[in-house]
N, C-alpha and C positions, 0 to 999 in steps of 0.2 A: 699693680705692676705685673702681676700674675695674667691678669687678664690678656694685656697689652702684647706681652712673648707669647701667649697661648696663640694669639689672632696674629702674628705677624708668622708665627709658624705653620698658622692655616695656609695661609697666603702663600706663603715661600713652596708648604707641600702642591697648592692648587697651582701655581705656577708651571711645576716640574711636573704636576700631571698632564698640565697643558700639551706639554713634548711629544715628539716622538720618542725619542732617546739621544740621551749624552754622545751616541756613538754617532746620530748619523747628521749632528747640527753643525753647523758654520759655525765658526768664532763670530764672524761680524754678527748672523742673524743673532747668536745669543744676547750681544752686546746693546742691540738697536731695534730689529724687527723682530722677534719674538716679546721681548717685555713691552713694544706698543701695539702688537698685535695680542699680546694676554689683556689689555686693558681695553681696546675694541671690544673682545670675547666677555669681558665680566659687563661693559654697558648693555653689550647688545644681550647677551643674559637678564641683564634686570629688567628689557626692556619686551622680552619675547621675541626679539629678533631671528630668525634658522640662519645655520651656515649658508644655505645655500642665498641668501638675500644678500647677507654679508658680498661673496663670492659675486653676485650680478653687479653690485655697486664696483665692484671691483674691474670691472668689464666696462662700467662708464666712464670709472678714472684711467685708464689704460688707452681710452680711445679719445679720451680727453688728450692727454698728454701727447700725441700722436700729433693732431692736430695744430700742436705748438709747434712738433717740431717739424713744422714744413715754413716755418719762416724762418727768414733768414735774419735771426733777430736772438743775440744772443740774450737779453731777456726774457723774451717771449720761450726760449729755448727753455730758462733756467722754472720758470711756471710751470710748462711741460715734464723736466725732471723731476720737481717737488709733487705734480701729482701722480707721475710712475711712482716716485715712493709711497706717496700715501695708497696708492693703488696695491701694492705688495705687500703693507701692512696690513691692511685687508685681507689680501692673499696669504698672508700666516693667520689670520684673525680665525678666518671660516675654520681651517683645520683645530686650531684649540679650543675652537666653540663647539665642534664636534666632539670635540676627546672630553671635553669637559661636562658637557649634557648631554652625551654616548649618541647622538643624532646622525650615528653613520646611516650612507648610503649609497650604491654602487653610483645611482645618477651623479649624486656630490662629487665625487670624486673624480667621474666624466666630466664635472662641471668648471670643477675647479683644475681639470689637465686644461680643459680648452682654454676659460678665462687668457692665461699667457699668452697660448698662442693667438689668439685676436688680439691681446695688446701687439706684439711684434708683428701680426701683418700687416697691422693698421697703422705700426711702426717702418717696415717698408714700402707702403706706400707712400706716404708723408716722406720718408728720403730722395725716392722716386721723382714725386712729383716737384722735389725744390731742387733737385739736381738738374731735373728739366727745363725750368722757370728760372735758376740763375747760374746756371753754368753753359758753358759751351765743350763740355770735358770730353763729349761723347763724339762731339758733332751733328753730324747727318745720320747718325745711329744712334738717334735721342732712346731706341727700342733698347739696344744694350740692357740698360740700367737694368728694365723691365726682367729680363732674362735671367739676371747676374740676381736680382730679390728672390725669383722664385726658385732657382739652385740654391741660394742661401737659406732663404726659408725649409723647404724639403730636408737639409740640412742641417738646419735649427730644430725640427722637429725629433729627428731621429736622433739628435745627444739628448734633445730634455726626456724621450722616452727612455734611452737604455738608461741614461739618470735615475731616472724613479724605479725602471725596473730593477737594477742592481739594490739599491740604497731599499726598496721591499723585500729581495730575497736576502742579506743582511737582517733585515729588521726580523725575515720569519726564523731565523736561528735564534737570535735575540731572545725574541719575545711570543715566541708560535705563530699560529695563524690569526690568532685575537688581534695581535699586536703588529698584523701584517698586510696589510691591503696585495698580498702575492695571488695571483690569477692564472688558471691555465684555459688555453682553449678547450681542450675537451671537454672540461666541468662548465665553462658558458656554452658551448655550443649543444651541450644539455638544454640547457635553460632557456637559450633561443629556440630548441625544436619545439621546447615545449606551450610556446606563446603563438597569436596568430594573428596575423596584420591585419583579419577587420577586428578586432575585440580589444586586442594591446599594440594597437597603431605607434605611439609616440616612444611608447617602452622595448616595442621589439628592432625601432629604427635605432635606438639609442644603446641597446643591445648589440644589437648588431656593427656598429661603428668599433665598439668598444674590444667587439671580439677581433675582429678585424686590426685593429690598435695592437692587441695581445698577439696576436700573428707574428706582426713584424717583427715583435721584442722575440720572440720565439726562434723565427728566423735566423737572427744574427746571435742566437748563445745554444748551438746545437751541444756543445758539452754540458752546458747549465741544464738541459733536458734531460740526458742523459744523467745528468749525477741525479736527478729529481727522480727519473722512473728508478736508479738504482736503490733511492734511498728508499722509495713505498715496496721494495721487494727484499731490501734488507730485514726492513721493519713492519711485514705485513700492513704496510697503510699504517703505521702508526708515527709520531713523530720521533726525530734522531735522539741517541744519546745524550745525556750531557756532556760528556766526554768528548761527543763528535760536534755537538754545536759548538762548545769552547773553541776547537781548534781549526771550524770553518769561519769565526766569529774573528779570530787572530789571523787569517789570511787574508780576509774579506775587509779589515778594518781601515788598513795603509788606503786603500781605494775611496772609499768614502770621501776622500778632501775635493777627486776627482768628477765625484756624481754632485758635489756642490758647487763646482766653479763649471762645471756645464749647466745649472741649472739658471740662476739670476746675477746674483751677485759680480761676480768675473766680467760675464756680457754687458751691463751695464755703467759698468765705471768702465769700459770701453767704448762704448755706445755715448754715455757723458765728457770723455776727452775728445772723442770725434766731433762730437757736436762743439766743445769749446773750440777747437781752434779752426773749423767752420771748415769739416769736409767729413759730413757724416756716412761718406759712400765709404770711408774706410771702417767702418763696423762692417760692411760686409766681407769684405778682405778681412775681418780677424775673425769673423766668425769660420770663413772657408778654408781660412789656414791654421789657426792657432787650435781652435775649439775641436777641427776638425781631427786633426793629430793627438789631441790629449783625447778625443774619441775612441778612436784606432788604438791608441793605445791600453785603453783602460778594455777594452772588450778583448784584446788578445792577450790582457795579463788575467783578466780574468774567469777566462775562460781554460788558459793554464792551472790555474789554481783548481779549476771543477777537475780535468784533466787527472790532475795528482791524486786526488780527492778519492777518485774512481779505480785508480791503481791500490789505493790504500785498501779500501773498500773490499777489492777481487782480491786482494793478500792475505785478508783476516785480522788486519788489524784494528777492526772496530767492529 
């Protein structure tokens, strides 16, 4: 009996190692895709499988499901759905196969930001091309559609990044830099001079993307900058208090629900109603109005909060 609770508490700790952190999960993914993506992560374990193979299958079912949903066949739709899920089960799978056989790596992580995005392009196209084939919605500017994906898309891109980049600077308070996939361009733009495109061809292209990625995010949280260069000169380079992680930890936390429902979950029980009642052009209208604004919003509260942060900081009180 002993043995029995010994191993079910293996399990339960292997589990919660799997995570990120309690702070930065969805309720749904706890409930659904986390425990079937810990059970992908312990096969593909016993089997020698790497995150990153996990992560490519993941890119098959994504474009799989894509391909369904350009018929106008609410069946054929509902296949399609079931293997975007299975698709994102995956896409949680590879991250706690990582965490769990420590198999980090900056590639994986570029690997598995894209995986998503090739499922949703490959998902507006498939919109695209059945809005053109059984509607007449547009008219004689069948190009519209065309137009209205790649504004969506560029759009899509830019919530799932500040997504992971907020829910990673959260994570480095949390849990330091171990526990942080947090990135600046200068420290990659290190690491790109120091490679050379005849000798690390595929590594400095993939580098390069990636910094270029980190840019953007950079871009839009000029006060997040600034509180980061304040914090390495508060702290000669070293990391924050406990004191001041607590209390960037409880600013930062309300947000978190925000960097989730711009991620998967929100887009696709929208993206899944559109398609039931057979007008999936209105995923792009949720995406360019709804997602958009909880966007806007979550980067100007957030960047308040740095804002504050910085005032505290210049007063002495940390």
């Amino acid at each position: 009996m002993s043995d029995l609770s010994s191993n079910t508490s293996e399990k339960k700790s292997s589990y919660r190692d799997s995570l990120k952190s309690m702070d930065t999960e969805e309720t749904f993914d706890l409930i659904f895709y986390r425990r079937i993506g810990f059970a992908w992560a312990c096969l593909a374990k016993k089997l020698g499988v790497t995150p990153n193979a996990i992560t490519i299958a993941s890119i098959f079912l994504g474009i799989g499901a894509s391909v369904m949903f350009y018929y106008n066949n609410i069946w054929l739709n509902v296949v399609g759905m079931l293997l975007l899920i299975w698709a994102n089960s995956f896409d949680s799978a590879d991250g706690q196969l990582a965490r769990m056989t420590k198999q980090y790596s900056r590639i994986g992580r570029i690997l598995d930001g894209m995986s998503g995005d090739l499922w949703f392009a490959a998902i507006y196209v498939a919109i695209c091309l059945r809005e053109n084939a059984t509607t007449d919605f547009f008219g004689d500017h069948s190009w519209l559609i065309w137009v209205v994906a790649v504004v969506t898309g560029l759009f899509h891109a830019q919530q799932a990044a500040m997504a992971d980049y907020y829910r990673n600077f959260h994570l480095y308070f949390l849990k330091g830099e171990e526990g942080s996939e947090l990135d600046s361009t200068a420290q990659l733009q290190t690491k790109l001079d120091e490679l050379s495109w005849r000798k690390n061809f595929m590594q400095k292209l993939t580098l390069t993307f990636y910094t270029n990625y980190t840019k953007g995010q950079e871009r839009l949280t000029p006060s997040m900058q600034k509180l980061r260069g304040k914090l390495r000169t508060q702290w000669g380079g070293n990391f924050a208090t406990q004191e001041f992680r607590d209390a960037f930890r409880a600013k930062s936390l309300p947000l978190m629900k925000y960097t989730n429902m711009l991620s998967f979950n929100t887009r696709v029980f929208a993206l899944f109603a559109a398609l039931f009642i057979g007008m999936p052009w209105l995923y792009f209208a949720f995406e360019l109005t709804v997602l958009n604004i909880m966007l806007v919003y979550m980067v100007m509260r957030h960047e308040r909060i740095c804002k504050n942060f910085i005032i505290e900081l210049e007063n002495g009180k940390y």
